[in-house]
C-alpha positions in Angstrom: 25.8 -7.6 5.7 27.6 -9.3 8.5 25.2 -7.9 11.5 22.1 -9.8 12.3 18.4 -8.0 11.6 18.2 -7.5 15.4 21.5 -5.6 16.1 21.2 -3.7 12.9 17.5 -2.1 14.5 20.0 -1.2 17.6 22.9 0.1 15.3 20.1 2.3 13.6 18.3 3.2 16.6 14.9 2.6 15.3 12.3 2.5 17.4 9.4 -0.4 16.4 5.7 0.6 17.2 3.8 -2.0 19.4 2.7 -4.7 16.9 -0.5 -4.0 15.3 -3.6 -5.5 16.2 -6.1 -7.3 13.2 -8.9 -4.5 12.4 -11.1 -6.9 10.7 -11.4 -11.2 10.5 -7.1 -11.8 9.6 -4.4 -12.5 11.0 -1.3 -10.2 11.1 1.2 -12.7 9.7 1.2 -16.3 8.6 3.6 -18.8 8.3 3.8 -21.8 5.9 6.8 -23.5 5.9 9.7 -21.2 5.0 7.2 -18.1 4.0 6.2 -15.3 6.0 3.2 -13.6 4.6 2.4 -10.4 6.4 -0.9 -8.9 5.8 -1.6 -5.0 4.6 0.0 -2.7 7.3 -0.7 0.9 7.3 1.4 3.7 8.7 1.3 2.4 12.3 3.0 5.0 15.1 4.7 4.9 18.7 1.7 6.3 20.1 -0.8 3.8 17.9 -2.1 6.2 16.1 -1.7 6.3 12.3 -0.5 9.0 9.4 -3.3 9.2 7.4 -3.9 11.7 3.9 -3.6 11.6 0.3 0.1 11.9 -0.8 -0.5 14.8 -3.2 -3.0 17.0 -1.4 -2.6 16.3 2.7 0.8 15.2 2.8 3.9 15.3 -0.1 5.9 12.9 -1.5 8.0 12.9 1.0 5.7 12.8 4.1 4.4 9.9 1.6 8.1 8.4 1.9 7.7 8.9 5.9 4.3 7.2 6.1 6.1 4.3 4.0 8.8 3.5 6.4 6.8 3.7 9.2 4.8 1.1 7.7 8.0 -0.6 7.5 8.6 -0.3 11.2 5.3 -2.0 11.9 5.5 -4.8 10.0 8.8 -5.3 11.9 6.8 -5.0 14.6 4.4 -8.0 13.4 7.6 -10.0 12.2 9.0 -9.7 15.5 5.9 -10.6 17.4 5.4 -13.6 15.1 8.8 -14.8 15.2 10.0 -13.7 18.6 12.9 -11.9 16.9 14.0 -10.7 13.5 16.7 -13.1 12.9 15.1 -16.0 11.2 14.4 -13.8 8.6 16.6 -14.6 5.2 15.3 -12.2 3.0 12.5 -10.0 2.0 10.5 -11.8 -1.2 7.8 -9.5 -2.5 6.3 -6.2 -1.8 2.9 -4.7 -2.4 2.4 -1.1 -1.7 -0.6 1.2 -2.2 -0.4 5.3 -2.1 -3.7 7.0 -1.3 -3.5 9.6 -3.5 -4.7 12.2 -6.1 -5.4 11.1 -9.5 -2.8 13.3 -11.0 -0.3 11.7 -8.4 2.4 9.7 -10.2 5.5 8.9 -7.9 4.2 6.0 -6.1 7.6 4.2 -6.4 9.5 6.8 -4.8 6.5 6.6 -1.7 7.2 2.9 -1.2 10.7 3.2 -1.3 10.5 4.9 2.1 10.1 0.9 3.0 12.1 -0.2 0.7 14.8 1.6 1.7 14.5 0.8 5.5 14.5 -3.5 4.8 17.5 -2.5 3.0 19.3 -0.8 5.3 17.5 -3.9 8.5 18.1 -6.7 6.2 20.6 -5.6 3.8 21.3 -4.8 0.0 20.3 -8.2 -1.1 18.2 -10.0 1.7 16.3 -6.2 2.3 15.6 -6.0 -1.6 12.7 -7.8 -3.4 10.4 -8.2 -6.3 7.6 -4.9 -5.8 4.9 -3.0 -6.7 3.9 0.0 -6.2 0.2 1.5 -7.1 -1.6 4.4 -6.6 -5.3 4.1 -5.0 -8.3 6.4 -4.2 -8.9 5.2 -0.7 -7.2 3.0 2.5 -8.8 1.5 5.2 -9.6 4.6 8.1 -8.0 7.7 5.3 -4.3 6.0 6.0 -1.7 7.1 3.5 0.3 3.9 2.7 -0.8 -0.1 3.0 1.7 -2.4 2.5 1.9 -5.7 2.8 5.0 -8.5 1.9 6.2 -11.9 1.8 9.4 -12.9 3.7 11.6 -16.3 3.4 12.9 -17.4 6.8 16.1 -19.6 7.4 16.0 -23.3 6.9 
């Protein structure tokens, strides 16, 4: 991909929540040397209020997809704020994602890959793309529908 993180969020017109605040004793992101860890971000919104439900009863798959990406958005958010721009990211390492949902629920991949899908289309095919997992859980923090959190390489 030959545009940088930052023009691509223009290009796509996304709009990035203000960058979450800790709810407990952590910090939204750390870095150690070349690593970005970003803490579990929930489903964080323009107006800083969360989507919250069980994919599966409240909301479907896809609202489940939704609530993923906007997950995605905030840990842009956090990157952003941490970094004072996407650029120095290199590429997205690792992914862990958690659904709240029923326990007949099964589709937890195709949840996450609502953030999946958006550090693909910020970062790129190869750079956006990392190791993940996805699993299914009977509760989040405050009823919200995704948590993810991730583990990004910066340049040299």
């Amino acid at each position: 991909m030959s545009s940088k993180p930052e023009t691509r969020i223009q290009e796509l017109h996304l709009i990035l929540p203000p960058a979450p605040k800790p709810v407990a004793k952590y910090k939204t992101a750390v870095q150690v040397g070349s690593m970005l860890y970003v803490s579990g971000h929930g489903p964080l919104k323009e107006d800083k209020t969360m989507i919250t439900g069980r994919v599966g009863a409240d909301l479907t798959l896809e609202q489940g997809k939704q609530a993923a990406r906007q997950t995605g958005l905030a840990i842009l958010s956090t990157v952003r704020a941490t970094l004072g721009s996407l650029d120095p990211v290199k590429r997205l390492v690792k992914t862990l994602g958690l659904v709240q949902c029923t326990p007949e629920f099964r589709d937890h991949p195709q949840v996450i890959n609502g953030f999946s899908e958006l550090m693909a289309e910020v970062f790129g095919e190869d750079a956006g793309v990392g190791a993940r997992s996805a699993i299914g859980t009977n509760a989040l923090p405050g009823n919200i529908a995704v948590e993810i959190e991730c583990i990004f390489e910066l340049q040299g």
